[in-house]
N, C-alpha and C positions, 0 to 999 in steps of 0.2 A: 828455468832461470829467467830468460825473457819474461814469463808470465808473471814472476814474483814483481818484476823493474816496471810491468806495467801499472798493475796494483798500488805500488809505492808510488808512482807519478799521479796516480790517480789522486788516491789519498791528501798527498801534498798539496795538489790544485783544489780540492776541496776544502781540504785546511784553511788557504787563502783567500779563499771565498767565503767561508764564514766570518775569516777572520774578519776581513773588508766589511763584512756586510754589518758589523757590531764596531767601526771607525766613526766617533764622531755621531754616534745615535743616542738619543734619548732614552734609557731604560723603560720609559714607558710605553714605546713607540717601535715598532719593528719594520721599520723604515723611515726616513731622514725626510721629513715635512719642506723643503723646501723653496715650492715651484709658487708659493704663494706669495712669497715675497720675492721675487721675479716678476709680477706681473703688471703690464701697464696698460693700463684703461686706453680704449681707442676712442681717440677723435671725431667731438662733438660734430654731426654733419653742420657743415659751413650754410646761412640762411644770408640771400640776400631781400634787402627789405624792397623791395620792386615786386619780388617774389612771393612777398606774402598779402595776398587780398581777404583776409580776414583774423581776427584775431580774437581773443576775449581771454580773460586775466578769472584763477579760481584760485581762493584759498579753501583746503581741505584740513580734515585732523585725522592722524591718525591713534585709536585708541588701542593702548598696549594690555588693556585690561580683555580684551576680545581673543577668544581662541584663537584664529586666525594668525594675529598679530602678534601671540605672545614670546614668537621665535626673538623679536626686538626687546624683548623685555628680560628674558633668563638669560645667561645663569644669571641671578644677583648676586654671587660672591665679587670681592674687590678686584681680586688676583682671579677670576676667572675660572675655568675648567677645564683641563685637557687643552692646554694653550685658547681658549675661544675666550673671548667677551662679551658681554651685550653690549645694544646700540650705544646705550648711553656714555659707557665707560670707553668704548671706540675712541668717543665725541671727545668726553673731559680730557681721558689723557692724551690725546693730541692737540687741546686749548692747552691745557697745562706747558707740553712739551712747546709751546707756537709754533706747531705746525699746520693752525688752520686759523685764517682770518675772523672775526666771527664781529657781527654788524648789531647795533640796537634797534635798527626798522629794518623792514622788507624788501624796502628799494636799496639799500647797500649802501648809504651815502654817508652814515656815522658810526666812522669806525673805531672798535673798543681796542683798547689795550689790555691783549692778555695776560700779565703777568698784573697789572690793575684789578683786572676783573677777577681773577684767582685768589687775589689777595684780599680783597673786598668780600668775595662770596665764604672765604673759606678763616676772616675775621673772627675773633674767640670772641663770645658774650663775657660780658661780665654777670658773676652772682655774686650776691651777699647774703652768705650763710649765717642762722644765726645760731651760737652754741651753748649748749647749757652744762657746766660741770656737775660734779658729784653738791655741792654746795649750793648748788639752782643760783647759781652766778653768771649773769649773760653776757656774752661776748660774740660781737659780730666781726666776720672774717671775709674777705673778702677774695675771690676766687675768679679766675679764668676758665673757663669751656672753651676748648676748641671746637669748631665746627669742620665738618670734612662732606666730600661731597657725595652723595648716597642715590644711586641709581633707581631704589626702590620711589622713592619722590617723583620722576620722570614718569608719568603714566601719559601723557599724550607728547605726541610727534605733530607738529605743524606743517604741512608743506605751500609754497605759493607757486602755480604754474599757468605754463601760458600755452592756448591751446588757438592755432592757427591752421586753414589751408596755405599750401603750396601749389599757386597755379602752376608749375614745370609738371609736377607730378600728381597734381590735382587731386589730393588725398590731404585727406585731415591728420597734424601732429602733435602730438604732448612734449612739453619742453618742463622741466621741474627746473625751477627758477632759483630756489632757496628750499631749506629747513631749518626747523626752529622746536629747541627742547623746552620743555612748560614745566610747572612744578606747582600743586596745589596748595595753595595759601590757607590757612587756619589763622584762629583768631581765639584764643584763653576766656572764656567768659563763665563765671563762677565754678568753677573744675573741667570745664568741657571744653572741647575744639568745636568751635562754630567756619566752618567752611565760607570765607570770602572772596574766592576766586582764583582764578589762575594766572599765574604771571610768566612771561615769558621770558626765558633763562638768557638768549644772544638766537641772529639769526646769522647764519652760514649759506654761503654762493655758493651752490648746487656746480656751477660752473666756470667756477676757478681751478683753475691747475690743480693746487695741491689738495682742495678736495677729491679730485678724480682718480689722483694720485693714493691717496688715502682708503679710500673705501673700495680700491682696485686689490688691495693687498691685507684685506681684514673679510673674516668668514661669516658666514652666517650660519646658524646651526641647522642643518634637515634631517632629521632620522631616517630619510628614505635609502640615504648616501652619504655614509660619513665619509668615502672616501675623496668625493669630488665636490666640495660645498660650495655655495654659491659665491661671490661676493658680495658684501653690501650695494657696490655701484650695480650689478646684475640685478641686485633685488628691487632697486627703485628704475630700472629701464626697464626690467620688465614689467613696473607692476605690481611686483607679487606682494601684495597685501590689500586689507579691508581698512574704507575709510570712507566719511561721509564730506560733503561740501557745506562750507560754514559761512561762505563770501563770494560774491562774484563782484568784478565790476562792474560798479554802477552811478549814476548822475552824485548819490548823496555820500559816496564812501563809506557804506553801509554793511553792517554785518548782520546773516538771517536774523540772529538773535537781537539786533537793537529793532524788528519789527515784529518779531513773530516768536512765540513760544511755544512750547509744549507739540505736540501732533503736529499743529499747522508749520514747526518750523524743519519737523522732519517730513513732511510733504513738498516743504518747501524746496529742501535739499535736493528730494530725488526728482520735482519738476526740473530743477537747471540742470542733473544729471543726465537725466531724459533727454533736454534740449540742446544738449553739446550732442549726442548721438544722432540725434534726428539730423543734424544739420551737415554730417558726413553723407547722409544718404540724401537728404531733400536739394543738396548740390544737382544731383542728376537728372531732377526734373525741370521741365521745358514749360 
């Protein structure tokens, strides 16, 4: 009799535990996703300007077409995958929602209005269709397009940083300053897209609040470990991607490309990358 009452107790606690375990879960999901939105980004280390005897300013891109990179670029559905997003759509629905400031230059000092800039970018074109009946009778109608904002467009990532020693600690640091989403400009020229450049969509403060806030609580995809993914703020502290240098500063406000093209301007890149390195170690010499 005891042994039956244990059984039954048994049973029942398991009952409850399945039951619990199926409270408030996602069908898709066999356990309750939510330590990510709990999480808050730690505190930029504090620089005092005494403290820094060197500095220099780089703008880089990053290209989302590059293996490496392309974890920034999928999924391209709108509504995402398995709750994830790409960079881009991070980006927009949080312009959209304004919860992220977002600047027309690099230095931060003109600032857009987002519900302006949403409405602006995502403005209908007008067409004028023209229609022919069964009687070859023409008749022009006139038509609205909506535009909407499409992640596939975003192939490059901008970033502006600043890279300085700290004599307390006498080691070289990277500081990401801002980023900035591009979007490849084409041009109709007798049925073709002739490619005119790349324009830049808004630039965003790397180190504002509610950027750090943001990208503290949004995943990035890695196949190696769906269980523990990175965040986006993890992925630009650490680093983790490929990209080339496009700018440094310099006397004329110049970018590689308004001197140097082709070969000599990717040579050009990996000398200044070269020479932010050297200059962590060439500190040591006497």
């Amino acid at each position: 009799m005891r042994q039956k009452i244990y059984i039954l107790i048994a049973t029942l606690l398991l009952t409850g535990s399945l039951r619990a375990q199926l409270v408030g879960q996602s069908l898709g999901q066999y356990y309750e996703h939510s330590l990510i939105h709990q999480e808050e980004s730690a505190p930029l280390p504090y620089v005092r300007e005494s403290d820094v005897v060197w500095e220099h300013c780089i703008w880089r891109t990053i290209d989302l077409r590059e293996k490496y990179n392309q974890f920034f670029y999928f999924p391209t559905e709108k509504k995402g995958s398995d709750g994830r997003l790409n960079f881009a759509y991070v980006i927009w629905n949080a312009v959209v929602a304004g919860e992220l400031p977002i600047y027309e230059d690099d230095e931060f000092k003109v600032r857009i209005d987002n519900d302006d800039f949403v409405y602006r970018y995502t403005k209908a074109d007008t067409l004028i269709l023209e229609i022919i009946d069964d009687d070859e009778n023409y008749e022009y109608k006139t038509v609205l397009v909506p535009k909407e904002f499409l992640s596939e467009e975003v192939l490059q990532i901008r970033l502006k940083e600043a890279w300085y020693i700290d004599k307390q600690t006498t080691e070289q640091y990277v500081r990401i300053l801002g980023f900035c989403l591009t979007k490849e400009m084409y041009k109709e020229h007798d049925g073709d897209l002739d490619y005119i450049g790349t324009a830049e969509l808004f630039w965003i403060p790397m180190q504002s609040p509610m950027t750090q806030r943001l990208l503290s609580r949004k995943e990035a995809y890695f196949e190696d470990n769906i269980a523990h993914l990175p965040t986006w703020n993890y992925i630009f502290r650490s680093r983790m991607f490929d990209s080339f240098i496009t700018r440094e500063s310099n006397r004329f406000n110049r970018t590689i490309s308004d001197y140097l093209t082709g070969t000599d301007a990717i040579m050009e890149s990996e000398r200044i990358e070269c020479k932010l390195l050297n200059i962590s170690l060439d500190m040591w010499e006497y």
